[in-house]
N, C-alpha and C positions, 0 to 999 in steps of 0.2 A: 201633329202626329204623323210619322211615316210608315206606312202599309209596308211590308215587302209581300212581291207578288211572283210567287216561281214565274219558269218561261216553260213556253207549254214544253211539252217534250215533242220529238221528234218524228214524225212518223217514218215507217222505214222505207228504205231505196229499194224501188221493185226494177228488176233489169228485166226485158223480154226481146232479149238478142241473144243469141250462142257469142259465146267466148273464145277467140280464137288463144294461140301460142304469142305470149306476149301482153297480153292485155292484161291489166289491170283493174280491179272494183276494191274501194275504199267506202266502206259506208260508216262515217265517223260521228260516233255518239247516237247510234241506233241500230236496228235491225237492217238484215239483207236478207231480200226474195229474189230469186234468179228465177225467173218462168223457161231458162233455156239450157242449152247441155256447155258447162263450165269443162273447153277438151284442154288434154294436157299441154304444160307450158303455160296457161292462164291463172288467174289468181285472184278472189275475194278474198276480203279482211272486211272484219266489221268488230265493234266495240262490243252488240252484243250479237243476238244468235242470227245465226246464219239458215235461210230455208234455201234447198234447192230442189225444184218441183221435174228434175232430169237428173241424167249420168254427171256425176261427181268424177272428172278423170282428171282435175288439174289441182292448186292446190286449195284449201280452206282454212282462213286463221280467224277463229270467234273468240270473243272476248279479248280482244288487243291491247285494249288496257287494262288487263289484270283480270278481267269479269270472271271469275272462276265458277258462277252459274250459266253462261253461256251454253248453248248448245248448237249442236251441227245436225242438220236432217235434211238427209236425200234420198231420191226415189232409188238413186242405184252407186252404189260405193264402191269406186274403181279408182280412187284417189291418190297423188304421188305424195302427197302430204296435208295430213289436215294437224290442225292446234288448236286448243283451247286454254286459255290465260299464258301461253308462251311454253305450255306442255305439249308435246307434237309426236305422230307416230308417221311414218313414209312408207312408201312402198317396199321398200327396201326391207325394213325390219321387220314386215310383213304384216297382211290385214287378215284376218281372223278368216277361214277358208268359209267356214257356214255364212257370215255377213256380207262377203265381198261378192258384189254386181248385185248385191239385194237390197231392198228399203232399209236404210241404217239410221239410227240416231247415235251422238258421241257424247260423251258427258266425262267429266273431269271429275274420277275419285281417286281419297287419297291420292295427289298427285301423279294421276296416271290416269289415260285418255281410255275411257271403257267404249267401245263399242259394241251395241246391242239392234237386235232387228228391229225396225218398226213397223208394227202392224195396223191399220185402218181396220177400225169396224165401220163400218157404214151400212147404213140401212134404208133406203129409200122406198118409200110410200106416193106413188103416184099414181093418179085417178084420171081417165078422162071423159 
């Protein structure tokens, strides 16, 4: 008798370097965490969601292969392009005036890339 046994899945690609003009991040067949400021001229793509924990100023493509639940979340949405499953909005044809330079998440409805703010609650309880 032959078992099949999935492969585990992937854990995602954490970057914690700024991204210059030119560079490149491919995180293929999982997540991407940038712990740095992604400046324009640079470029993530990931299969699925993309986190950036800094300024979003370059471009962002989540869900690369089709993922059409992917999503994009950054601390601050300055972006010249971001996409999700190969639906894309630029700077150009403009980012929503209340979300831009603010904590954003992107999500693909009805084919078309929704940008909305995201907000942290956080609550911390410490004692010493």
């Amino acid at each position: 008798m032959v078992r099949e046994v999935s492969a585990p899945a992937l854990s995602a690609l954490v970057v914690d370097r700024p991204l210059r003009s030119g560079q490149q991040i491919n995180a293929r067949g999982r997540d991407l965490v940038v712990m740095a400021m992604v400046n324009p001229g640079a470029e993530v793509m990931s299969d699925g969601h993309i986190h950036i924990y800094a300024p979003l100023r370059g471009k962002a493509i989540a869900g690369a292969k089709g993922d059409a639940q992917a999503r994009i979340f950054t601390q601050s949405l300055v972006a010249e392009l971001i996409s999700i499953a190969g639906i894309y909005k630029t700077l150009e044809t403009g980012l929503p005036a209340d979300v831009r330079s603010n904590r954003a998440t992107e999500i693909l409805v009805d084919k078309s890339v929704c940008i909305t703010w995201l907000i942290f609650f956080i609550e911390v309880n410490c004692t010493f």
